[in-house]
C-alpha positions in Angstrom: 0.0 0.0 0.0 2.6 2.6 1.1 4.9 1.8 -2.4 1.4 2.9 -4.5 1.4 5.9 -2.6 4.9 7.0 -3.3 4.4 6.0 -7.0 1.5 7.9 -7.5 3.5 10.9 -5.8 6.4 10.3 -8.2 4.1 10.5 -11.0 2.9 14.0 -10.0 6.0 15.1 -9.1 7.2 14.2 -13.0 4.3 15.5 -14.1 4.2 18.9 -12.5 7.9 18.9 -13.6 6.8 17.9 -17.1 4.4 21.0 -17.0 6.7 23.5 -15.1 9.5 22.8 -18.3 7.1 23.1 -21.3 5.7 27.1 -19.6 9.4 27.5 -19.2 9.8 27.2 -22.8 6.8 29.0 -23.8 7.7 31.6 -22.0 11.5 31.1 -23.5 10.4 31.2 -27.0 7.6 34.1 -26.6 10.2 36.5 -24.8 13.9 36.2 -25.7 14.1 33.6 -28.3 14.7 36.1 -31.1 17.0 38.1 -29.3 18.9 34.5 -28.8 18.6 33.7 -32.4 19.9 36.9 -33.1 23.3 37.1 -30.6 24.1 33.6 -32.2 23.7 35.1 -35.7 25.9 37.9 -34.8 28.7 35.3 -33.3 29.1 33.7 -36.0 29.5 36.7 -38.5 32.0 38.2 -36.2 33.6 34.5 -35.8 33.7 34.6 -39.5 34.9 38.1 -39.9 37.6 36.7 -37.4 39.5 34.3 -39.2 39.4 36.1 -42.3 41.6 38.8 -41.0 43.8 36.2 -39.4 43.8 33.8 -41.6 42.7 35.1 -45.0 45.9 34.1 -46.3 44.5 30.6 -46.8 42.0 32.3 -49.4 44.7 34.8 -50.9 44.2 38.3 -48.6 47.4 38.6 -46.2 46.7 40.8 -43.6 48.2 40.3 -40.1 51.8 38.7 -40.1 52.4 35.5 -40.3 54.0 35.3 -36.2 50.3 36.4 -34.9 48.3 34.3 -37.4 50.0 31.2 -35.8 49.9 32.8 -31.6 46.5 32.1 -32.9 46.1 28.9 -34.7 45.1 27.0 -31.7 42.2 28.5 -31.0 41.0 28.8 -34.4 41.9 25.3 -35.7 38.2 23.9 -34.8 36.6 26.6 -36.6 37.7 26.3 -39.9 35.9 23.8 -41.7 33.1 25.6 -40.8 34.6 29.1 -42.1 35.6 27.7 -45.3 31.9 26.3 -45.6 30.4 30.0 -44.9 32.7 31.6 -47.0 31.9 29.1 -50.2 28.2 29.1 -49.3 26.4 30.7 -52.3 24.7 33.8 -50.8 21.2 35.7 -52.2 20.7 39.5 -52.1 17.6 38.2 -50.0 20.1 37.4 -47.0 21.2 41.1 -46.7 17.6 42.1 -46.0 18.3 41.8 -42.4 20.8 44.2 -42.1 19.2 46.9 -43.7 16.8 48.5 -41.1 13.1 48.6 -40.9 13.2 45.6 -43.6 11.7 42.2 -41.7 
């Protein structure tokens, strides 16, 4: 008898829980999500604009000496498949829309 009760107490106890974490993310995606989306946008173009200047060399544009380009190579190592991927990705005059102001 006493196991069923603490059962049935687990049960609303996951289910509140349950509840409690899908208002979270309402709440989540109706306030801040955007703002979110958009700091993560920004990273990466600034992430991107990043390891061109150090490391533009690799697509023809020297611009900081070699000596600083490698200080750096550690930390930028993991990134740059993906930069190379950004860079080659074919791009519309549709995506600049968003920088321009009072368009979206």
């Amino acid at each position: 008898m006493c196991g069923t009760r603490t059962s049935v107490r687990e049960d609303i106890r996951d289910k509140i829980g349950q509840v409690c974490h899908a208002l979270g993310e309402i709440f989540y995606g109706m306030t801040i999500f955007e703002w979110v989306r958009g700091v993560r946008r920004e990273r990466g173009e600034i992430e991107r604009l990043f390891v061109l200047i150090t490391f533009g060399d690799l697509v023809g544009l020297p611009i900081l000496p070699p000596y600083y380009t490698l200080r750096l190579l550690p930390y930028v190592v993991p990134a740059i498949n993906r930069w190379k991927r950004s860079l080659l990705r074919e791009r519309d005059w549709t995506d600049l829309t968003e920088l321009i102001e009072g368009v979206g």
